[in-house]
ZAMARGU-4260 file (C-alpha; in steps of 0.2 Angstrom, whole numbers, plus 5000, padded with zeros to 4 digits):
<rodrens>
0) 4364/5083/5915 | 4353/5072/5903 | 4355/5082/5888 | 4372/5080/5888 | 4371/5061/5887
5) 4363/5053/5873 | 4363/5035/5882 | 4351/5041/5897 | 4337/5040/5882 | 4344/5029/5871
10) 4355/5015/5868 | 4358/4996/5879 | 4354/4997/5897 | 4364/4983/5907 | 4360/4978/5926
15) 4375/4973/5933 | 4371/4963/5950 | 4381/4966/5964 | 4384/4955/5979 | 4377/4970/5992
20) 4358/4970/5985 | 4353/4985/5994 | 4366/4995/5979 | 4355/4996/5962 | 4369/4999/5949
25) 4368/4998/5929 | 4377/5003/5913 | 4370/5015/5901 | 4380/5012/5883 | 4376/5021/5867
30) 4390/5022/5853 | 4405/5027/5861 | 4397/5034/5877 | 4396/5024/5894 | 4389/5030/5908
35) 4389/5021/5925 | 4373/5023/5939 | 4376/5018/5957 | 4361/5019/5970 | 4360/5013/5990
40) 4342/5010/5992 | 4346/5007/6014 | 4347/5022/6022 | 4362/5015/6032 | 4377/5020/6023
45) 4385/5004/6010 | 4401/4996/6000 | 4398/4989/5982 | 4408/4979/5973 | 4406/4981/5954
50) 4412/4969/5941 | 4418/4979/5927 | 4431/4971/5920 | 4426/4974/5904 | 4429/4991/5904
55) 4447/4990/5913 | 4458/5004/5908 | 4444/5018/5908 | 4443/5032/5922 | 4428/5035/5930
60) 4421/5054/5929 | 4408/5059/5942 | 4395/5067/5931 | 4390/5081/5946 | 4409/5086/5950
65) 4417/5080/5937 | 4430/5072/5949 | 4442/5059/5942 | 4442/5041/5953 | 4454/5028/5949
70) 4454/5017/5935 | 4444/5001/5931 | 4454/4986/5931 | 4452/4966/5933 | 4448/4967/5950
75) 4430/4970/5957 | 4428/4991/5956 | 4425/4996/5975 | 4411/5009/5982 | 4406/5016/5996
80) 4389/5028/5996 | 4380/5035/6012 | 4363/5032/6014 | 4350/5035/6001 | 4368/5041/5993
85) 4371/5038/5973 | 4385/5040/5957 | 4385/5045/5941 | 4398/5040/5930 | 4405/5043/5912
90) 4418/5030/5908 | 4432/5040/5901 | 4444/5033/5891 | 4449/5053/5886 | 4454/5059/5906
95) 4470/5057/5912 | 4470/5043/5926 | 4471/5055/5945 | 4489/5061/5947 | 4485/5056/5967
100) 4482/5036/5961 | 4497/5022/5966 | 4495/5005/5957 | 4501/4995/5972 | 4497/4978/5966
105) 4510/4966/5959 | 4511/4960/5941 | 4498/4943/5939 | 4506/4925/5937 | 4524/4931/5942
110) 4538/4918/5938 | 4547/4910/5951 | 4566/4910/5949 | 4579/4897/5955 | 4593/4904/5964
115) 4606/4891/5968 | 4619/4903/5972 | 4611/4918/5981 | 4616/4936/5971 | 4628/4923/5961
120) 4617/4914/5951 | 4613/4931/5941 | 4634/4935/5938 | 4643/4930/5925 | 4653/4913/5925
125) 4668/4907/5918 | 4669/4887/5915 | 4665/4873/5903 | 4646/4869/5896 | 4645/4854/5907
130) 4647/4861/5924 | 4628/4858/5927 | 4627/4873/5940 | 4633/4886/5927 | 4621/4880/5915
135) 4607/4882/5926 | 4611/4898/5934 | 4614/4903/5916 | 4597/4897/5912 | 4588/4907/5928
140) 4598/4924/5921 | 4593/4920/5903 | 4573/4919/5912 | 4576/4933/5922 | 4582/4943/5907
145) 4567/4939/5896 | 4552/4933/5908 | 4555/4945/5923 | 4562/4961/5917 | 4555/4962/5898
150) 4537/4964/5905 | 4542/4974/5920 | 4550/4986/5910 | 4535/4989/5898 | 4525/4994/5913
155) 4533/5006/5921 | 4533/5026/5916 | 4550/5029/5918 | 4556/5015/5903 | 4558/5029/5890
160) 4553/5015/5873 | 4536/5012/5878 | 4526/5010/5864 | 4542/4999/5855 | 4543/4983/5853
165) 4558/4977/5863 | 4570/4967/5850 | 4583/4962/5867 | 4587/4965/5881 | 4603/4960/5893
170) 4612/4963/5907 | 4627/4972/5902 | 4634/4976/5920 | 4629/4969/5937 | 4636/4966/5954
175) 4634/4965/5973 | 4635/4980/5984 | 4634/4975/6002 | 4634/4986/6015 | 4629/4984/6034
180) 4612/4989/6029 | 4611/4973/6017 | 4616/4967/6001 | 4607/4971/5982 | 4611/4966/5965
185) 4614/4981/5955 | 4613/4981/5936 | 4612/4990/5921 | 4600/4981/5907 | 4602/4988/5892
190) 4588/4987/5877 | 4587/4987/5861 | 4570/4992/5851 | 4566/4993/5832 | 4570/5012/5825
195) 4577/5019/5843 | 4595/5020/5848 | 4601/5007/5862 | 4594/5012/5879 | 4604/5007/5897
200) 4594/5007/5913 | 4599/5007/5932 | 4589/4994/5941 | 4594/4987/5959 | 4586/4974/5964
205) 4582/4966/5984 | 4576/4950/5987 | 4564/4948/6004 | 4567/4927/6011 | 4552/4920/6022
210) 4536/4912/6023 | 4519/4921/6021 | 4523/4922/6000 | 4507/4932/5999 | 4506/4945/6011
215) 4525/4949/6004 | 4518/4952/5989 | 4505/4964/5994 | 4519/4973/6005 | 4529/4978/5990
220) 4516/4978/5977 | 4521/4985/5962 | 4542/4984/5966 | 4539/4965/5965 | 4547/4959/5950
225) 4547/4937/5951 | 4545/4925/5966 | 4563/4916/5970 | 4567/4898/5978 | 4584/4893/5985
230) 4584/4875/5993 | 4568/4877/6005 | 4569/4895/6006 | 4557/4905/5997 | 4555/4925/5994
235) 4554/4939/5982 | 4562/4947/5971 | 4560/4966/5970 | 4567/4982/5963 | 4576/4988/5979
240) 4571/5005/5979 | 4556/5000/5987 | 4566/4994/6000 | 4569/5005/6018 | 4586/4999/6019
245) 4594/4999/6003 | 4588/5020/6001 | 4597/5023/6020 | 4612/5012/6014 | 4613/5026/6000
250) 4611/5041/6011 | 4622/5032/6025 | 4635/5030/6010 | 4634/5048/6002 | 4636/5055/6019
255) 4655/5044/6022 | 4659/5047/6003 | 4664/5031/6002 | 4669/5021/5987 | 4663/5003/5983
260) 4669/4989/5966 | 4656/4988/5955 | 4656/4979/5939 | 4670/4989/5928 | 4671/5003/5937
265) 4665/5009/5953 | 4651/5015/5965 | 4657/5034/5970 | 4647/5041/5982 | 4648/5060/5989
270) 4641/5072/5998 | 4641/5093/5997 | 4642/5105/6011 | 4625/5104/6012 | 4625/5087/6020
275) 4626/5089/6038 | 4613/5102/6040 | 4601/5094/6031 | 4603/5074/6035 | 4597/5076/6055
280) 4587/5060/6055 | 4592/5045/6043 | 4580/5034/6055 | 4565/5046/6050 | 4551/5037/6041
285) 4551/5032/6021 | 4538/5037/6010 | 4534/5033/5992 | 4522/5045/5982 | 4508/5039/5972
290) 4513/5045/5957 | 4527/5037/5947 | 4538/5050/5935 | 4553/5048/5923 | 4563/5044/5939
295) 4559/5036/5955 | 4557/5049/5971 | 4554/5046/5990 | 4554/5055/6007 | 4564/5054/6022
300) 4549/5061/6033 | 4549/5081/6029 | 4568/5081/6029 | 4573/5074/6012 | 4569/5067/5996
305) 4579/5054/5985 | 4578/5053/5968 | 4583/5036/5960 | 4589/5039/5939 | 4582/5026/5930
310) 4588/5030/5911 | 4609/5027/5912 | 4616/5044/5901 | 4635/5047/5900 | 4639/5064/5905
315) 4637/5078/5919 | 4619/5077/5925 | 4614/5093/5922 | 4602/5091/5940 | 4616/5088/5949
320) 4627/5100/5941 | 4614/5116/5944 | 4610/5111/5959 | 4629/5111/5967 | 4630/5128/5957
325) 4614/5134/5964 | 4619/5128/5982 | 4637/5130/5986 | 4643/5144/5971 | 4629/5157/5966
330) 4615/5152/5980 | 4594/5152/5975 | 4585/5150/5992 | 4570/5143/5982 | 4577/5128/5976
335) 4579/5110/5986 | 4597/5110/5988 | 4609/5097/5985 | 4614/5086/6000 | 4622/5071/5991
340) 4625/5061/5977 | 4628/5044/5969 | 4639/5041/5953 | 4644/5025/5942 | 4664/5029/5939
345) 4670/5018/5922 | 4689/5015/5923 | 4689/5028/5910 | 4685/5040/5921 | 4666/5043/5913
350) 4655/5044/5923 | 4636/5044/5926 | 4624/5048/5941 | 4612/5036/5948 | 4606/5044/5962
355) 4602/5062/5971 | 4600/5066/5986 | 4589/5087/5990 | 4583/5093/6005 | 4564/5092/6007
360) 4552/5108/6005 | 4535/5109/6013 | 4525/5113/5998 | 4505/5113/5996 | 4507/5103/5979
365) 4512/5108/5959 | 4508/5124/5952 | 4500/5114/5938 | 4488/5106/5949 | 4483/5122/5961
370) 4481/5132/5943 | 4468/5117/5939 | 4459/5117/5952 | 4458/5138/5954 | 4451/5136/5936
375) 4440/5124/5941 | 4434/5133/5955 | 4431/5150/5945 | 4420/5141/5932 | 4410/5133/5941
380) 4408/5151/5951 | 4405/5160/5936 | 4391/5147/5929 | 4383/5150/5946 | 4383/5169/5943
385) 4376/5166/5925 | 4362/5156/5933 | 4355/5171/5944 | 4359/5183/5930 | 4372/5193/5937
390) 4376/5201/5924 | 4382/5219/5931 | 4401/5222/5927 | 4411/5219/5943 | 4422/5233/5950
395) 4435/5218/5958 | 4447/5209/5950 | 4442/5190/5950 | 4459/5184/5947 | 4467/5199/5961
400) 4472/5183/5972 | 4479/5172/5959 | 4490/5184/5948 | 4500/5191/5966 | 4505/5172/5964
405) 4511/5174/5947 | 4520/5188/5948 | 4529/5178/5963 | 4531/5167/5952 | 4539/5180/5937
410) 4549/5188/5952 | 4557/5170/5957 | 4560/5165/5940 | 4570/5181/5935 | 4580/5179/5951
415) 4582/5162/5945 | 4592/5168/5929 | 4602/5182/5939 | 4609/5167/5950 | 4613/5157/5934
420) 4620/5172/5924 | 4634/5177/5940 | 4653/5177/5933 | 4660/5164/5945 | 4674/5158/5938
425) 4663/5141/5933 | 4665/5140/5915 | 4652/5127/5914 | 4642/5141/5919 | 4649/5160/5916
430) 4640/5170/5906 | 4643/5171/5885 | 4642/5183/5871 | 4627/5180/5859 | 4635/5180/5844
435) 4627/5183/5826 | 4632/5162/5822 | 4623/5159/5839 | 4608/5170/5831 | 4609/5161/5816
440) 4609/5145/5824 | 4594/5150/5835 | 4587/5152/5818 | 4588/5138/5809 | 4585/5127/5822
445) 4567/5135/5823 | 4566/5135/5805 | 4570/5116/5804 | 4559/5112/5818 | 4544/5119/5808
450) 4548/5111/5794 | 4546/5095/5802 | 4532/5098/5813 | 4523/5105/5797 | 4527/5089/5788
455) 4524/5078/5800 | 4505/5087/5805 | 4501/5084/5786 | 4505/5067/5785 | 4495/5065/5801
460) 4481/5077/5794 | 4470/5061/5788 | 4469/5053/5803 | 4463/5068/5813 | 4447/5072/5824
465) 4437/5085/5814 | 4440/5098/5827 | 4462/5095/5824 | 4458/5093/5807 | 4451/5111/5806
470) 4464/5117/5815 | 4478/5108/5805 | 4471/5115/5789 | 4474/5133/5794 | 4493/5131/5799
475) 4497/5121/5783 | 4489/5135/5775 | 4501/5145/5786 | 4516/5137/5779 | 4524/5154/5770
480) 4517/5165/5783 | 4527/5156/5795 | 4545/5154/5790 | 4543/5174/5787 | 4536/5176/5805
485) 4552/5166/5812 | 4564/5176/5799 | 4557/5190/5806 | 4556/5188/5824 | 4577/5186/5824
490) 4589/5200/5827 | 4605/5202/5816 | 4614/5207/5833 | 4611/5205/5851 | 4620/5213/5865
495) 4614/5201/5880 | 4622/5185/5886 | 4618/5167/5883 | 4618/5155/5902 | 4612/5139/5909
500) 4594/5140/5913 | 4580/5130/5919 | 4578/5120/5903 | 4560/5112/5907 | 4551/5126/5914
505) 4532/5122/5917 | 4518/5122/5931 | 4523/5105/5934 | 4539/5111/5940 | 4534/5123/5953
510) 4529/5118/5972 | 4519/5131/5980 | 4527/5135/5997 | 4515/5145/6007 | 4513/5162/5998
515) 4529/5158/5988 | 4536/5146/5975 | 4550/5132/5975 | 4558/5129/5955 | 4561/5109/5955
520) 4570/5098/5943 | 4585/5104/5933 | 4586/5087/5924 | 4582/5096/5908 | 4570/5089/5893
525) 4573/5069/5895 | 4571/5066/5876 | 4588/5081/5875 | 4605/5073/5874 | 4615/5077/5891
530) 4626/5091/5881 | 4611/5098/5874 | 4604/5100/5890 | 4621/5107/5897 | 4621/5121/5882
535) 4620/5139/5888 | 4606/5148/5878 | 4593/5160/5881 | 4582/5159/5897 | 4569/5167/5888
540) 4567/5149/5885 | 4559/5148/5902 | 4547/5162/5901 | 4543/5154/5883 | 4539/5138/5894
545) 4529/5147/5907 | 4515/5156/5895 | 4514/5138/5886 | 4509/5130/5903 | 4496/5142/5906
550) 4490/5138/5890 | 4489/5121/5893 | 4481/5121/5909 | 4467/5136/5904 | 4462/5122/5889
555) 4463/5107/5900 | 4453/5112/5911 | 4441/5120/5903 | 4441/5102/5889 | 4438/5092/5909
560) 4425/5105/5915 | 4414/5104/5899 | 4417/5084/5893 | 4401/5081/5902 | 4392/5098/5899
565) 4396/5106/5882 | 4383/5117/5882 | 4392/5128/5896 | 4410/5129/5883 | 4403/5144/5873
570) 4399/5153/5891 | 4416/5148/5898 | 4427/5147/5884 | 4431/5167/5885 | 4435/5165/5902
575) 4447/5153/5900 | 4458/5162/5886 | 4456/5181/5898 | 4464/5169/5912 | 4478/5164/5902
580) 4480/5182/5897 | 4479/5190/5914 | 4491/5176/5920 | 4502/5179/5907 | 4504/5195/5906
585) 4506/5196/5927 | 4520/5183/5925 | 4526/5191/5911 | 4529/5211/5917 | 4535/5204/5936
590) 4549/5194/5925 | 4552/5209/5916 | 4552/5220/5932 | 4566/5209/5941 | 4575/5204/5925
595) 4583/5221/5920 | 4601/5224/5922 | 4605/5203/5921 | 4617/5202/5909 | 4606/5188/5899
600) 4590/5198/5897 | 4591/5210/5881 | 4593/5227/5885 | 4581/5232/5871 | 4564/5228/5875
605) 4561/5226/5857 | 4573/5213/5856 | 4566/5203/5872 | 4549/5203/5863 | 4552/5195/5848
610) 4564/5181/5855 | 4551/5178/5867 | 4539/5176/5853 | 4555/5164/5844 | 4554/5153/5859
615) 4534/5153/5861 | 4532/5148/5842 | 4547/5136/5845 | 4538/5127/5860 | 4523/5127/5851
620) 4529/5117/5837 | 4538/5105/5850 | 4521/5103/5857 | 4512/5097/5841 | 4524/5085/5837
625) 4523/5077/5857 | 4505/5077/5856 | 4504/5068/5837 | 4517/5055/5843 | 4509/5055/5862
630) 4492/5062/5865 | 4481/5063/5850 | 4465/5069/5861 | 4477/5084/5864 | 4482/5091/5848
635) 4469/5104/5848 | 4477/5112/5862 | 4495/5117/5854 | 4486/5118/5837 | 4474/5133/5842
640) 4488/5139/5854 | 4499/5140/5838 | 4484/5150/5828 | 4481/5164/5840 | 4501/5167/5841
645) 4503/5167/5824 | 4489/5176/5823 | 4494/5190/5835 | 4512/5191/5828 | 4505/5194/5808
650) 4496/5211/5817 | 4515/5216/5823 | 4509/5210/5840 | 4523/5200/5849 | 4521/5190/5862
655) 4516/5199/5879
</rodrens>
């Protein structure tokens, strides 16, 4: 483990002095690298607390396992090691922070707002400038706008501008909805950053009244927004989704589809046939996962799960809309179905969903983070094998367990698109002819999408680490080769059918259920329009998805398992590009298996080939251009993925 660390022989070494003496902890730095070392000296077990402040924002890496702890931040850094026990730490600022980890603490030095008028003193009012009440309740909403919700915004996952500057921000609708559950402010702020198109978010705020301020604010921890006064009253004020009773008040009101005022419109609230077999328990207990995504989700115990939408899009949700289809008109088993659902209706008639309500499916966690720790797993396996030189070939399958699963996995996915491409009547949803314009279009849009991705990659090309920057080189080189490649790869004529499909079809989107796999989210690609998203196109889109995530997660993990051991990449690396194979290739031929006869996968095999390849250069492309703008640390991954596809489609080899 030494030899992979420069600073354990070099470098600034920095004890750090804990309050617990019996703990011996220091720093190891040398250039970029910084390595953390923890010992109990007591042969009792011991808690530490390490003031690391200065290297907040960084994850620590356990040298030995390579397991991910929480981040660093201002707070002392808490341990706990048994006796004699000790850490080793890199810390990372290249490792995603642990997808289990919840930021539960409340934003520092939070303002305190004056509310004369309850909910009122956020609302509009109409009168002259010296009616003193107006002017300050105009002066609390002007704080709340710029003080409260400007820096709340910016740290939350699900504000789509991170990154921009915020020019303004407002309220553009809000009102009270009370119910006998309680009473919330719901708004829409809109924003406006430099170089983006104007965003509008749904954010519903509670405020908690009552003494003992403090322990409040570690109750709702990151949902507190500002501290509020009215007369001698004091509270909180704090997104209401992290409050019991407001999420019951919304099932509650989806089950009695009832109607409510809102602003210039209304709230409409529904339910689907679903409803009563599923909602058996509104009392059942709340939870909130750890990890925070594009939306905000919670559980009603095991019984159902409520996703708040954050980003306000005009439109048919496409979630909602697949999962009515997939529920009521064409059923798939291995979905959550829909129970209910909460709209904004304009006086227009336009309307936009803010809320949906699925039954809950016991699951054992994403396929992304099981194919992670599989991989993890097998590695470290296979270095123990190397270690005792076993080196005879082995008559077994190593994989034989993990590839049933992905054929599982093909199987569901082609029964998936069957469901989607039934004739129901549904014209949102009935199957269409390919036509040679839709070809065409397929086409170009590929064609455009390397342009740009080609551009923009040699722009970028100064600014890249030497291993992108070798990689880069070889796909601009590639430039000719690959607009003849994507020329190629397109038939004049098809005779399949375009549908609706998944949309965003990756690992991340699968929960393994027992032996078995459950297909989640049918939002679509949140940076798509809502009409792009509703377009019917080629599923093969999915399986294009798919390969591309088993890609990702064969170079992730072998990039996490090595960060800290290089020496074993050369040993591991061929094992990591046979498990995308054999994964691929099982996905790939159960797909095929279940797909024939559906009336949108190509009845020439040749054809279904090479738009799958379309689609895996397609995604590829769209990868490179997320990872410049997003991940830099990442590039390599599309960028070699790119190169052996290119490379394998220049020997006429099309994508398995």
């Amino acid at each position: 483990m030494r030899k992979s660390f420069k600073s354990a022989g070099r470098g600034k070494l920095s004890f750090l002095e804990p309050g617990n003496r019996k703990v011996l902890a220091y720093i190891r730095e040398y250039e970029d690298e910084v390595v953390l070392c923890v010992a109990n000296l007591a042969r009792s077990p011991q808690a530490v607390e390490l003031n690391l402040s200065q290297y907040r924002g960084r994850v620590p890496v356990e040298l030995s396992g390579r397991s991910a702890f929480p981040p660093v931040g201002e707070l002392p850094y808490l341990l706990t090691l048994s006796g004699y026990g000790y850490y080793a730490f890199r810390l990372a600022t290249d490792i995603d922070v642990p997808y289990w980890h919840e930021e539960t603490l409340p934003r520092p030095e939070l303002p305190t707002l004056v509310l004369l008028e309850g909910w009122r003193t956020f609302l509009h009012h109409k009168g002259g400038a010296g009616d003193v009440r107006r002017a300050m309740a105009s002066r609390t909403r002007d704080q709340l706008q710029n003080d409260v919700l400007k820096p709340y915004l910016l740290t939350k996952r699900w504000f789509a501008a991170k990154g921009h500057a915020i020019n303004k921000l407002q309220i553009v609708e809000e009102g009270e909805w009370a119910s006998e559950f309680g009473s919330w402010l719901m708004t829409f702020i809109g924003v406006e950053c430099a170089d983006l198109d104007p965003q509008t978010y749904f954010l519903p705020l509670a405020v908690a009244w009552g003494e003992g301020d403090e322990e409040r604010l570690r109750a709702y921890g990151s949902w507190t927004l500002a501290k509020v006064r009215q007369k001698a009253k004091v509270g909180i004020l704090f997104g209401a989704f992290g409050e019991d009773s407001f999420c019951r008040a919304l099932v509650s009101a989806m089950g009695k589809n009832q109607d409510f005022p809102f602003g210039g419109g209304k709230l409409v609230f529904r339910s689907t046939s679903a409803y009563p077999a599923l909602v058996t328990d509104p009392s059942a207990e709340i939870r909130r996962p750890s990890l925070e995504q594009s939306n905000t989700g919670l559980f009603f115990g095991n019984q159902l799960y409520l996703k708040g939408y954050r980003r306000v899009q005009d439109g048919i949700n496409p979630e909602v809309e697949m999962g009515h289809f997939l529920t009521d008109v064409s059923p798939f088993p291995n979905i959550a179905p829909v129970a209910g659902v909460m709209d904004y209706v304009r006086k227009d008639g336009t309307a936009v969903t803010l809320a949906l309500l699925q039954g809950y499916r016991d699951n054992q966690g994403s396929g992304w983070n099981f194919a992670l720790e599989y991989l993890e797993r097998y590695f470290e396996a296979s270095l123990g094998e190397a270690r005792v030189a076993r080196h005879e070939p082995r008559d077994d399958d190593p994989h034989a367990g993990f590839l049933a699963l992905m054929r599982t996995l093909g199987r569901r996915t082609a029964e998936l698109h069957h469901a989607l491409g039934k004739t129901t009547g549904e014209g949102a949803f009935d199957p269409e002819p390919v036509t040679p314009e839709d070809l065409a279009a397929w086409k170009g849009k590929v064609h455009e999408d390397a342009v740009h991705t080609l551009d923009q990659l040699e722009g970028r090309r100064p600014s890249l680490d030497k291993s992108s920057h070798q990689a880069a080189d070889l796909i601009l080189a590639s430039r000719v080769a690959i607009m003849d490649t994507i020329e190629r790869l397109v038939p004049a004529t098809s005779t399949m059918m375009k549908t609706r499909y998944h949309g965003d079809y990756h690992l991340g989107q699968v929960l393994l259920h027992q032996d078995d796999f459950i297909i989640t989210d049918f939002e679509g690609e949140p940076a798509r329009t809502i009409a792009e998203r509703r377009m019917k196109h080629s599923p093969l889109r999915d399986v294009a998805g798919m390969l591309r995530s088993f890609s990702y997660a064969a170079a992730s993990s072998l990039d996490q398992f090595t960060a800290t051991r290089p020496d074993d990449r050369p040993l591991l690396g061929p094992l990591a590009n046979a498990w995308e194979q054999a994964a691929s290739a099982a996905f790939v031929e159960a797909y095929r298996e279940v797909a024939e006869g559906c009336p949108s996968y190509p009845a020439d095999e040749d054809e279904a080939r090479r738009l799958l390849s379309l689609f895996s250069v397609e995604k590829a492309l769209y990868e490179v251009r997320y990872e410049l703008d997003n991940r830099p640390t990442w590039l390599p991954i599309p960028l070699h993925s790119l190169i052996r596809l290119l490379k394998s489609l220049e020997n006429g080899e099309p994508r398995a």
